[in-house]
C-alpha positions in Angstrom: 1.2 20.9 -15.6 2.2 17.6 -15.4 3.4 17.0 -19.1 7.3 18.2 -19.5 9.6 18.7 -22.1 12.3 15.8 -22.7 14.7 15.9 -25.7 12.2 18.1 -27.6 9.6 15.5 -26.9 6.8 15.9 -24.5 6.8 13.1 -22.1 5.0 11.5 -18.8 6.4 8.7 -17.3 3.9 6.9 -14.5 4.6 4.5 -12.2 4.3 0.7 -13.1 2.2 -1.3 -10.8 5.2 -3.6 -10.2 7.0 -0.3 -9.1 4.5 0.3 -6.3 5.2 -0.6 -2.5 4.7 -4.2 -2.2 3.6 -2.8 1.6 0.6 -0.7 2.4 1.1 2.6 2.8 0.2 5.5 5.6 -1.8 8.4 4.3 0.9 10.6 4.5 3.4 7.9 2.9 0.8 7.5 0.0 1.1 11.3 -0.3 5.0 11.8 -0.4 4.7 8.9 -3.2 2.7 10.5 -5.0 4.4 14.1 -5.2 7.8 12.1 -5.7 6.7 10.7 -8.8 5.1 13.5 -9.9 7.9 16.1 -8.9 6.1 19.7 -9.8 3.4 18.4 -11.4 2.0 17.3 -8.1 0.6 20.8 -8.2 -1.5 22.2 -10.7 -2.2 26.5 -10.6 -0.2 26.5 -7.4 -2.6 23.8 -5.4 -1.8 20.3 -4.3 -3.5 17.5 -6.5 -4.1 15.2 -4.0 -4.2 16.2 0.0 -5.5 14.4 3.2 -8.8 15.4 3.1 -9.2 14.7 -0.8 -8.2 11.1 0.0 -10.8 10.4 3.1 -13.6 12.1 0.7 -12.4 9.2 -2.1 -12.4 6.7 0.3 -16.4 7.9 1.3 -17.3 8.2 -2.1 -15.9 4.6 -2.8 -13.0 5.6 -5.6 -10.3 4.2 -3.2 -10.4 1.2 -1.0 -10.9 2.4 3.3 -7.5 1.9 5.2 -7.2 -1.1 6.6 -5.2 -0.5 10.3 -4.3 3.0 8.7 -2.6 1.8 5.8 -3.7 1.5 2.3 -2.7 -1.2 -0.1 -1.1 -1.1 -3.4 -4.2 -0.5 -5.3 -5.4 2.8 -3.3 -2.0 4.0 -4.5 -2.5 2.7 -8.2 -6.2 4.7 -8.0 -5.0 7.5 -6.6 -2.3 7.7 -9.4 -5.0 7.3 -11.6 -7.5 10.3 -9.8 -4.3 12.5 -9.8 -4.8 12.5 -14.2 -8.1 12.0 -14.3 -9.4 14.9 -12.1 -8.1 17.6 -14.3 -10.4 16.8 -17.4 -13.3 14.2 -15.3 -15.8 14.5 -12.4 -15.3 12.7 -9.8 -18.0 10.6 -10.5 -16.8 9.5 -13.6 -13.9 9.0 -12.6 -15.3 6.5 -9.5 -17.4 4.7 -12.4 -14.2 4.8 -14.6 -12.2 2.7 -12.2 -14.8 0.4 -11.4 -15.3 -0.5 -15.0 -11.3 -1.0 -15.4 -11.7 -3.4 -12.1 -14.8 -5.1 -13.8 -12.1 -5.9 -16.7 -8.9 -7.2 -15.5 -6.9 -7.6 -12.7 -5.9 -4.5 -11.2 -2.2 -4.6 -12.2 -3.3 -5.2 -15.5 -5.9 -2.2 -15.9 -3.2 -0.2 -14.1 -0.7 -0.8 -16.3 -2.7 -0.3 -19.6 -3.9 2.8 -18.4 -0.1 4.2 -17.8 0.8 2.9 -20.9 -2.3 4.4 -22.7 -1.9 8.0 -20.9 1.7 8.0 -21.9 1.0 6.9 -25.9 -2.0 9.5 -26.2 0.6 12.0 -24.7 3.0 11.7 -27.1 0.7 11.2 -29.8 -0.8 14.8 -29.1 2.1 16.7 -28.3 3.8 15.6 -31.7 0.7 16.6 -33.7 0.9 12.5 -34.5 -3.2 11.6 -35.5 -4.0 8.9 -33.2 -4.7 5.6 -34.9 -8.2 4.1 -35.7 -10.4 1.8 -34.0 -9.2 -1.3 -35.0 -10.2 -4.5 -33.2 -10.1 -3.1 -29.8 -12.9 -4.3 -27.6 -15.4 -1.3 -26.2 -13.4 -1.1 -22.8 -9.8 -0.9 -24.6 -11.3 1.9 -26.6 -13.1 3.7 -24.1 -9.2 3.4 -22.5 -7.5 4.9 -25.3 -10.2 8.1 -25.6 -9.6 8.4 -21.9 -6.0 9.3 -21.9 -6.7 11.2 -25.2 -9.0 13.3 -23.7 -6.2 14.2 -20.6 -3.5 14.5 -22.9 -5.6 16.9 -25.0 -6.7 19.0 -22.2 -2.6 18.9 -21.2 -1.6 20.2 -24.4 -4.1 23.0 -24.2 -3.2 24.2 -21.2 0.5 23.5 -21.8 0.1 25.7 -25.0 -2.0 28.4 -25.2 -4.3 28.4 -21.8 -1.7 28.5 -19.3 -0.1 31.9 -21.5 -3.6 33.7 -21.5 
């Protein structure tokens, strides 16, 4: 899926908000971005992740920002990063709530980037059989991150391992 073997490690590397477009995007440029960055794992049991008609219905159901003269801006992109992990282990409305609440708490680039780094640390944690680490001071939105990404990478290793061989 979309977790690969690197050097014996297992590894996800997503996008940066400062290595987003700086310029909105067409749908179908959002799209190639998307599947660029995510090479094969852009599809998951031979289906695309993220089409067309999937991003109007986010836009109707509020995940995403609407277009604005066709184009969508740099946080559509970020959120539609973000729906492309999310979707395999969350609802959709969860997710939508999920978002919003990561909004609420910083500034986009900042709730984007946290999440990237927090998918890609809860990744490695689970594939290495690492424990993940305790509570410590977080506040209740920086732990609600952190069991986020562990709940995807989880899901990733169990399909990775055993549920994509039965």
């Amino acid at each position: 899926m979309w977790v690969k073997m690197m050097n014996e490690n297992y590894r996800i590397r997503l996008p940066r908000w400062a290595e987003l477009p700086e310029i909105d995007l067409y749908l179908e440029q959002m799209l190639s971005l998307l599947e660029k960055w995510m090479g094969e794992s852009f599809y998951c049991e031979g289906k695309k992740l993220m089409t067309k008609t999937m991003v109007n219905n986010y836009v109707k159901q509020h995940v995403i920002n609407p277009p604005v003269n066709k184009r969508y801006d740099r946080l559509s992109v970020a959120s539609l990063f973000s729906v492309c992990i999310l979707k395999t282990v969350y609802r959709m409305d969860d997710i939508t709530k999920l978002i919003h609440l990561a909004l609420e708490v910083n500034e986009p680039e900042i709730s984007y980037d946290r999440f990237c780094d927090a998918v890609e640390q809860a990744v490695r944690t689970v594939f290495s059989g690492e424990t993940f680490p305790g509570r410590e001071d977080l506040t209740e939105a920086q732990y609600l991150l952190r069991v986020v990404a562990q709940s995807f990478a989880c899901t990733s290793y169990a399909r990775a391992s055993y549920l994509s061989k039965v």
